[in-house]
C-alpha angles and dihedrals in degrees: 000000000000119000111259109250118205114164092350085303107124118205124204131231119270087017139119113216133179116223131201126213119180118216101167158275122310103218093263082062101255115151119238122204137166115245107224117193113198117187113187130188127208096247131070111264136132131288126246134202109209100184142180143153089061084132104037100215093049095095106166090080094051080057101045084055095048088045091050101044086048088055094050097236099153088034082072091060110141083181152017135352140299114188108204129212106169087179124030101162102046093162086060094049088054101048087044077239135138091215132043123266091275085058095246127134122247099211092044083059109069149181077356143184147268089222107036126078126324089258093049092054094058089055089053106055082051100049090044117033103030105023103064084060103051127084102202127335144183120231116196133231148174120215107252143217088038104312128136123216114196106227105289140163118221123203135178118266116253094002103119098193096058085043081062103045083047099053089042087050090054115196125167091261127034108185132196101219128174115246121256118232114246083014123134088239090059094045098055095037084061088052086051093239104114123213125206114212119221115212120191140136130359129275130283086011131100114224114188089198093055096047100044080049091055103031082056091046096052092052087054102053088041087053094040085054098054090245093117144018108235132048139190117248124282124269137200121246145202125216125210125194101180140028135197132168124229102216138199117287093187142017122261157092103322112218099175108203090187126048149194109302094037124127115220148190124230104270093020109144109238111177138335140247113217128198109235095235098055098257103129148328133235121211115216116221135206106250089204140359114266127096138291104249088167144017148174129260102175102121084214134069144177123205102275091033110137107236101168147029118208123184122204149171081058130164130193109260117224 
C-alpha cells in the first residue's frame, strides 16, 4: 500500500499524523493554521473526510469529532484511510461567528482562492491540498440563527452513491436536497467525491441527541464502507424528498407547541404567535402533512420569519 500525500506530507500506512495548514495571521500577529488528523491502515480501502468547523459557531460537529477521535474510533481502522479536521473556519470559532471576519461564508466560497478573500482561502487550502486525496466524505452542521435541526443526513440528488453513504449513515431523517453553488457539497460533487452533509443541533449550543446520533451514525457508514469491524445498531430511517417552511404571518412573542421530530397533519396548529400587551393571539398552522425536521426558537418574530421546517413526500427506510 502507497503512502498517503496531503500538502507534499506523505503518511505512511498503519500511521497517525498531525498535519498543519496555514491560513493566516489574526491582526495581533498570531498564526492560524488548520489541524489536520490523518489516520492510515495498513490495507487498501477508501478515504474518508470526516469535517467540521466549516461554520465557526456550529459547535456540535467540533464535538462529534473530539468525542470520536477519544474514543479511538479511526485508530480501529482494518483498511484504508480517514483524514480529520475537527475546525475549518477557525476565524469563525474564535468570533463565536458563522462567517470570517470579512462576513463571508466559507461554504458559499468554493472551491476558493489564494488570493481571493479570507473565506475564500479557506476554501482553497481544502479544495487543493486535502480533497484530491479523499473518496467521500460528511461534513457536519448545526442548524444557525436559532434554529433547531432535528438530527438529519443530507445527500445530493441523483447522486447514488451519496444516496448510499446517506442510508448506511442512518439518521432520522435522510434528506434529498439540491446543491448550493460555491458550496463545499458542489464542489466535491464536480470532483466526483460526494460529501453527505450532518445536520443536528443548533449553533453555539451543545445538543447530546444530535451527537450520539451522530456519533452512532458515523460508526455505521464507516462499517458499511469496510473501513472498521464493528458497527451500532441499525436505525430506521425517514426519507424526505422535499422540504417547505411554514413562516410568520404576523410579529410577536413565538411559543412553538410542536417541535422538530413531529410528525404532523396539513392545518395542525403548531404553535402561536402572541402580541406583547396581551391583545390577541395567532395560531400558526401546518401548510401540509410531513414532519417537522427544524424549527425556530427565537421567542421573538417578525412577519417573514421561518418558524418551521416541514419534510414531505417521505417513505419509511428499511
Amino acid at each position: 500500500m502507497k503512502a498517503l500525500v496531503i500538502n507534499g506530507k506523505s503518511i505512511e500506512p498503519g500511521s497517525k499524523e498531525a498535519l498543519i495548514l496555514h491560513v493566516g495571521r489574526l491582526p495581533s500577529g498570531t498564526k492560524i493554521f488548520i489541524k489536520t488528523i490523518v489516520f492510515t491502515s495498513r490495507q487498501p480501502g477508501p478515504t474518508m473526510l470526516v469535517l467540521a468547523g466549516l461554520h465557526g459557531d456550529e459547535i456540535n460537529g467540533v464535538e462529534i469529532i473530539r468525542a470520536s477521535i477519544i474514543s479511538g474510533l479511526f485508530d480501529q481502522l482494518v483498511l484504508g484511510n480517514v483524514i480529520v479536521i475537527p475546525l475549518l473556519n477557525i476565524y469563525g470559532f474564535l468570533n463565536f461567528s458563522r462567517e470570517v471576519p470579512d462576513g463571508k461564508d466559507v461554504n458559499r466560497s468554493f472551491p476558493g482562492n489564494m488570493r481571493g478573500s479570507l473565506a475564500s482561502r479557506v476554501a482553497r487550502i481544502l479544495s487543493k491540498k486535502v480533497m484530491p486525496v479523499v473518496d467521500f466524505g460528511v461534513d457536519f452542521h448545526t442548524g444557525g440563527d436559532n434554529r433547531y435541526n432535528f438530527p438529519q443526513i443530507r445527500y445530493t440528488r441523483r447522486d447514488e452513491f451519496a444516496h448510499t453513504l446517506a442510508c448506511q449513515f442512518g439518521a432520522p431523517f435522510t434528506i434529498e436536497k439540491g446543491l448550493i453553488r460555491k458550496s463545499l457539497r458542489k464542489t466535491a460533487k464536480d470532483l466526483g467525491k460526494p460529501i453527505i452533509v450532518y445536520e443536528g443541533g443548533e449553533s453555539l449550543r451543545l445538543d447530546g441527541f444530535a451527537i450520539d446520533c451522530a456519533l452512532k451514525g458515523l460508526r455505521r457508514l464507516m462499517y458499511k464502507q469496510g473501513l472498521i469491524n464493528e458497527s451500532e445498531q441499525p436505525a430506521s430511517s425517514v426519507l424526505i424528498r422535499k422540504t417547505t417552511w411554514v413562516r410568520s404571518n404576523h410579529a410577536g412573542l413565538f411559543i412553538w407547541t410542536k417541535r422538530s421530530g413531529n410528525k404532523i397533519t396539513k392545518g395542525e396548529s403548531l404553535g402561536s404567535i402572541y402580541d406583547p400587551y396581551g391583545e390577541g393571539r395567532i395560531p400558526v398552522y401546518s401548510n401540509r402533512d410531513g414532519y417537522i425536521i427544524g424549527h425556530n426558537n427565537t421567542p421573538v418574530v417578525n412577519q417573514g420569519d421561518a418558524l418551521f421546517h416541514i419534510g414531505y413526500d417521505e417513505k419509511i427506510l428499511d
